[in-house]
RODO-2510 file (C-alpha; in nm, 4 decimals, decimal comma):
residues 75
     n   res          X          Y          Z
     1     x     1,6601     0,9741    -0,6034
     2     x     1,4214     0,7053    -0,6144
     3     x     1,4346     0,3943    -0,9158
     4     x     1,1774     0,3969    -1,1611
     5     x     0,9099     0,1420    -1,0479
     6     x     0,5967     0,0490    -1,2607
     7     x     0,3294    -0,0400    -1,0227
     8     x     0,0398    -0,2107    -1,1978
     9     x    -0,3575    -0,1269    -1,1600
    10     x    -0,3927    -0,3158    -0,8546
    11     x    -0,1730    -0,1935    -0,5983
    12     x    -0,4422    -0,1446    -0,3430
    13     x    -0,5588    -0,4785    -0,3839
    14     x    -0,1968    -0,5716    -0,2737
    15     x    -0,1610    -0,3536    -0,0364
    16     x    -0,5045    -0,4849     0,1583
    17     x    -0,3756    -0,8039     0,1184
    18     x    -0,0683    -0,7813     0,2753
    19     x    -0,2449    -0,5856     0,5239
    20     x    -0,4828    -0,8869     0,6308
    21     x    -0,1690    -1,1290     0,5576
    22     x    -0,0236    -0,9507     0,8961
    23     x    -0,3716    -0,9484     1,0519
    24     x    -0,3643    -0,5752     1,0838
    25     x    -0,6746    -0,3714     1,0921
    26     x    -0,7133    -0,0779     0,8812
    27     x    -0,7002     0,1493     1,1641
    28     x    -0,4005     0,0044     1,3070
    29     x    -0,2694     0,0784     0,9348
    30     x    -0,4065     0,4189     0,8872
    31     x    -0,2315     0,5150     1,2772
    32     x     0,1088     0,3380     1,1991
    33     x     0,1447     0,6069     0,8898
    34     x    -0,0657     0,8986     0,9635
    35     x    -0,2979     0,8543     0,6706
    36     x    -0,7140     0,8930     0,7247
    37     x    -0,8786     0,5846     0,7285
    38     x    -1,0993     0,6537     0,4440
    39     x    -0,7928     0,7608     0,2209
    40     x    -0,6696     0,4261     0,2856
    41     x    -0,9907     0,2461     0,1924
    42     x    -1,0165     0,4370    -0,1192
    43     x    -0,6713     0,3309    -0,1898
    44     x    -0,7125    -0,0254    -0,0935
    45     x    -1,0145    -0,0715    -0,3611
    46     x    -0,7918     0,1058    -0,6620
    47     x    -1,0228     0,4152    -0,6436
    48     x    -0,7632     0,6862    -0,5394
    49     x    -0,4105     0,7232    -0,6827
    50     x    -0,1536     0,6738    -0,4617
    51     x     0,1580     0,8749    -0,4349
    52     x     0,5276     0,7357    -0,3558
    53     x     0,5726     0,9277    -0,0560
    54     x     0,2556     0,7517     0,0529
    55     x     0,3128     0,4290    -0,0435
    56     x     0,6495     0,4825     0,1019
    57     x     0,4982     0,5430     0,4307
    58     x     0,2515     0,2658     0,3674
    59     x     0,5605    -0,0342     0,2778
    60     x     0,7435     0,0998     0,5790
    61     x     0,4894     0,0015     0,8156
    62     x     0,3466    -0,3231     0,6445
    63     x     0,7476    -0,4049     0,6155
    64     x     0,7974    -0,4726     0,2095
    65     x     1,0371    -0,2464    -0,0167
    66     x     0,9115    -0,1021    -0,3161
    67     x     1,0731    -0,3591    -0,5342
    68     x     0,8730    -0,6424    -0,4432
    69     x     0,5743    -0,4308    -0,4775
    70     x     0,6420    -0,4030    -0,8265
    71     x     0,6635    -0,7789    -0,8941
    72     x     0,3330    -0,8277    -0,7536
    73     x     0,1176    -0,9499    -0,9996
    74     x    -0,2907    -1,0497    -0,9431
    75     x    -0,3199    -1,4209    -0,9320
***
């Protein structure tokens, strides 16, 4: 069982952050976990939910637990 985690609005904005933090190109991200590259994009600009077991998939490859997901906050 998973912790309860309250991820604010802006999780893909995170997400392509960290992403171009680790200089990784959205097709290197969308091959690490399997996902289509337009999913991703749609994720990445807050237009498409995104569910834990993807977002699971998506911290396991860019390296980050959940936790410190949750504490991000836009600056």
């Amino acid at each position: 069982m998973y912790p309860k985690i309250k991820f604010g609005n802006h999780i893909g904005k995170y997400i392509r952050n960290l992403r171009k933090e680790k200089q990784m190109g959205l097709d290197e991200l969308a091959e690490s976990t399997g996902l289509d590259v337009v999913f991703l994009d749609l994720i990445e600009r807050d237009v498409k939910t995104i569910s834990l077991e993807t977002l699971l998939k998506i911290a396991k490859v860019l390296n980050i637990k959940l936790k410190d997901m949750e504490e991000y906050r836009l600056p």
